[in-house]
C-alpha positions as CSV (number, residue, x, y, z in Angstrom):
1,X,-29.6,-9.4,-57.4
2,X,-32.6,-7.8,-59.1
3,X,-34.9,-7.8,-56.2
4,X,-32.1,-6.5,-53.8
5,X,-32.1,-3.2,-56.1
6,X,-35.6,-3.1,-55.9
7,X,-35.8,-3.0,-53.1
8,X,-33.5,-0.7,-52.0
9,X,-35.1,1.7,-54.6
10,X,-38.8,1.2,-53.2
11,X,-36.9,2.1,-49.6
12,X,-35.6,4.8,-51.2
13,X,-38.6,6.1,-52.3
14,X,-40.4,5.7,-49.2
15,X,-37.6,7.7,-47.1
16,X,-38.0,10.3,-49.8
17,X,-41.6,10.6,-48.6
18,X,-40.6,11.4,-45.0
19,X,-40.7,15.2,-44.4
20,X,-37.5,16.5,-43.2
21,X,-37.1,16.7,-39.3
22,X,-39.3,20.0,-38.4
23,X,-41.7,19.9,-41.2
24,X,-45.0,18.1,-41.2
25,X,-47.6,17.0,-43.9
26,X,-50.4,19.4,-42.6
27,X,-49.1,23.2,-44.0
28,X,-47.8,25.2,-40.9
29,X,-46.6,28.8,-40.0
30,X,-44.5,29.4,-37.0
31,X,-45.5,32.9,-35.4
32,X,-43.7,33.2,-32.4
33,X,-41.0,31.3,-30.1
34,X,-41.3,31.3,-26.4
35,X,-38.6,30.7,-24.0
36,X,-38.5,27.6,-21.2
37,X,-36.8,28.7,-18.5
38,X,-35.2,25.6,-16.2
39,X,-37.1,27.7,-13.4
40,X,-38.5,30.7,-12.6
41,X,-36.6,33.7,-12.0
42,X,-37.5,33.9,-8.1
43,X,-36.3,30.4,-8.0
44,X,-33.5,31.2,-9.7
45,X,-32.2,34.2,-7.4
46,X,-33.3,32.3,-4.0
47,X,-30.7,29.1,-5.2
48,X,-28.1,31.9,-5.8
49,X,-28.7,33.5,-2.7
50,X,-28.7,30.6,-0.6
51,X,-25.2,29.3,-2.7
52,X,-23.8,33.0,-2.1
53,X,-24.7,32.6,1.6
54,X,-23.4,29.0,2.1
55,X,-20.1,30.1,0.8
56,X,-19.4,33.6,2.5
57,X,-20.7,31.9,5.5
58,X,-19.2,28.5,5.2
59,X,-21.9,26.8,6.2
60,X,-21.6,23.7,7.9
61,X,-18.1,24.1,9.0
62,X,-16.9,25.7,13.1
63,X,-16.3,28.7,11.4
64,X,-19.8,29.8,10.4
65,X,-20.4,31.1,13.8
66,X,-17.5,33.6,13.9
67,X,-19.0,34.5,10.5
68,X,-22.2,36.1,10.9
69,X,-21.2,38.4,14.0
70,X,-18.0,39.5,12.0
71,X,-20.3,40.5,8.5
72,X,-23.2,42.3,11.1
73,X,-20.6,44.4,12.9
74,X,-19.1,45.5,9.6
75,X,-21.6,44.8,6.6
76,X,-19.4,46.0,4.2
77,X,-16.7,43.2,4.8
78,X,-17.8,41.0,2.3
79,X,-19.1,43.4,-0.5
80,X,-16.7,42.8,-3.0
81,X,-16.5,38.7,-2.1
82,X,-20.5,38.8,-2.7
83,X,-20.3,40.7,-5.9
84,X,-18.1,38.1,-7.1
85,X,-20.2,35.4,-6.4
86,X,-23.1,37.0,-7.9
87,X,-21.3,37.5,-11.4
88,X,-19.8,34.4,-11.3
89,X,-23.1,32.7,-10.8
90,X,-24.5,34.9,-13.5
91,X,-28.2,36.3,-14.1
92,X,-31.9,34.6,-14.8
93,X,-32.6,35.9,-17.9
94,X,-31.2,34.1,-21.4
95,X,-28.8,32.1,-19.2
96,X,-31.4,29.4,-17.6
97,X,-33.1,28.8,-21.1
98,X,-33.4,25.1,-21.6
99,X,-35.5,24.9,-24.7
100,X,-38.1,26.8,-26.9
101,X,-41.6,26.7,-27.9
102,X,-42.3,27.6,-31.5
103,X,-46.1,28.3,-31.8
104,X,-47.8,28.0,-35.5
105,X,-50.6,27.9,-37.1
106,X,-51.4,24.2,-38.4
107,X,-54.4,24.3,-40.5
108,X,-57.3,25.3,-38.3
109,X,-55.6,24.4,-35.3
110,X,-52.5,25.8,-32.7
111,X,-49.6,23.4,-32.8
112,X,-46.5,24.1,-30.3
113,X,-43.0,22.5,-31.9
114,X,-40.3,22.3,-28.6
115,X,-36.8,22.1,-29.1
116,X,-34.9,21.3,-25.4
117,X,-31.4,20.8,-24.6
118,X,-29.9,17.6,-24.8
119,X,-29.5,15.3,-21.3
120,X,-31.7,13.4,-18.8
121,X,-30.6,16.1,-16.1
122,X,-30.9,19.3,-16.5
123,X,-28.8,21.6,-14.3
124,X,-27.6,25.3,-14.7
125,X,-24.9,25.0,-16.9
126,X,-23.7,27.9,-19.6
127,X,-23.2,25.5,-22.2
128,X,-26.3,24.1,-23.8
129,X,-27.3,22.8,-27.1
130,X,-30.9,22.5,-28.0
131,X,-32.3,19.6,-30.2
132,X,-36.0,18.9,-31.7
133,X,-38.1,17.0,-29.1
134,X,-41.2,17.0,-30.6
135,X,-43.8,18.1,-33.1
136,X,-46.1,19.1,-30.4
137,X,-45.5,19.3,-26.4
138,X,-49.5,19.8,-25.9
139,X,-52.9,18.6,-27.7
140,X,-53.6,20.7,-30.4
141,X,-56.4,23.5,-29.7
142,X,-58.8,23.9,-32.0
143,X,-59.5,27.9,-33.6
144,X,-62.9,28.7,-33.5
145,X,-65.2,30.3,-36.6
146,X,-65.3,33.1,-37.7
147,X,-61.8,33.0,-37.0
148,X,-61.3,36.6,-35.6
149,X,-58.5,38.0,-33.5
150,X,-60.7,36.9,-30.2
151,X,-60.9,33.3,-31.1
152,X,-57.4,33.4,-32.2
153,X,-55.9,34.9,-29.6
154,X,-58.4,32.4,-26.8
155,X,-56.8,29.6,-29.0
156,X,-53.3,30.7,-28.3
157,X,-53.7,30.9,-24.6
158,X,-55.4,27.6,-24.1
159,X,-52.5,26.2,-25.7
160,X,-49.7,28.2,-23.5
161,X,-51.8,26.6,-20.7
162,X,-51.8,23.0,-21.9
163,X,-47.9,23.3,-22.6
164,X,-47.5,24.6,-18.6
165,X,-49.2,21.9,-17.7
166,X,-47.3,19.0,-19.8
167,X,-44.2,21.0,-18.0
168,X,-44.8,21.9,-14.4
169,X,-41.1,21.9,-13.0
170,X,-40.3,24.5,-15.8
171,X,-41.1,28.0,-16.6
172,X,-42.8,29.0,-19.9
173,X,-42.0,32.8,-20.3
174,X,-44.6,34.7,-21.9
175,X,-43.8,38.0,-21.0
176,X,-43.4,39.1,-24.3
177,X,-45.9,37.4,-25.6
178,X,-48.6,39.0,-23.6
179,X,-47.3,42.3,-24.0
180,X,-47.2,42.2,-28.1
181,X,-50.7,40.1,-27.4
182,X,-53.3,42.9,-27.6
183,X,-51.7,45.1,-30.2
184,X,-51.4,42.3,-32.8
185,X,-54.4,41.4,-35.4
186,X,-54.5,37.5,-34.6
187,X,-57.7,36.6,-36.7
188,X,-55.7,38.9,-39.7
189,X,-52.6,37.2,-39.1
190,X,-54.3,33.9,-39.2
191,X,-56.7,34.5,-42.3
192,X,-53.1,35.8,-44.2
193,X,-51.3,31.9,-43.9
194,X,-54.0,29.7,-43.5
């Protein structure tokens, strides 16, 4: 009976030692989050324009012939029909997020953490709930002495390029990134929580 309990208490112990899901042993800052889009916005709008068209049209059925004429003689026809469609399908932006990359600082390195929704198939749905995937989606980078916002800032970008390449269906947006980019004070903002 003795040995059971000590055994449960050296387990316990161990688990103890485990960081929480998240967190690692090497002291980290998140800085910034970027979004992964399923696909890319121009992807996005061709697929609704082709799902608009195959249903106003009824494509693949004897009646798509009559169709077309109909709509060119009197565009208007099918204006309020296609403005349906287009809400109901719904916009790019927040709506095909699939997951997140949360870019820190880990030591001397860049680190991305990425949190995806949950399934093996990922289609356009509205209802989504993201889970942890993984401490890091790409190799870390190294930052380079002296540590200033130019080798910061490189280190950053090689990293947002090794996490494009480990997901190539998928569309990392860094619009915002690159526009706060230049105004920020990376090698500052590094030296501050390293």
């Amino acid at each position: 009976m003795r040995v059971n309990h000590q055994k449960q208490s050296t387990r316990a112990l161990f688990l103890a030692l485990i960081p929480p899901l998240g967190d690692n042993k090497v002291a980290s800052w998140s800085f910034f989050d970027l979004p992964v889009y399923r696909l890319s916005a121009e992807q996005y709008y061709a697929e609704r324009d082709a799902y608009i068209k195959r249903i106003v049209f009824r494509t693949g059925t004897p009646e798509e012939p009559d169709l077309l004429p109909r709509e060119k003689a009197s565009p208007r026809i099918n204006a309020a029909f296609r403005n349906h469609l287009t809400e109901k399908y719904g916009g790019w932006e927040f709506n095909e997020i699939i997951g997140y990359i949360r870019l820190n600082f880990a030591g001397s390195q860049i680190r991305g953490e990425y949190f995806a929704v949950e399934g093996k198939r990922i289609v356009g749905t509205r209802t989504k709930t993201s889970e942890y995937k993984t401490l890091k989606l790409a190799v870390e980078i190294d930052i380079e002495q002296p540590y200033g916002t130019g080798e910061v800032l490189g280190a950053i970008q090689q990293y947002i390029q090794a996490c494009k390449a480990e997901l190539p269906p998928r569309f990392i947006d860094t619009s915002n990134f690159d526009k706060l980019a230049p105004h920020i004070d990376w090698g500052g903002l590094y030296r501050d929580h390293a």
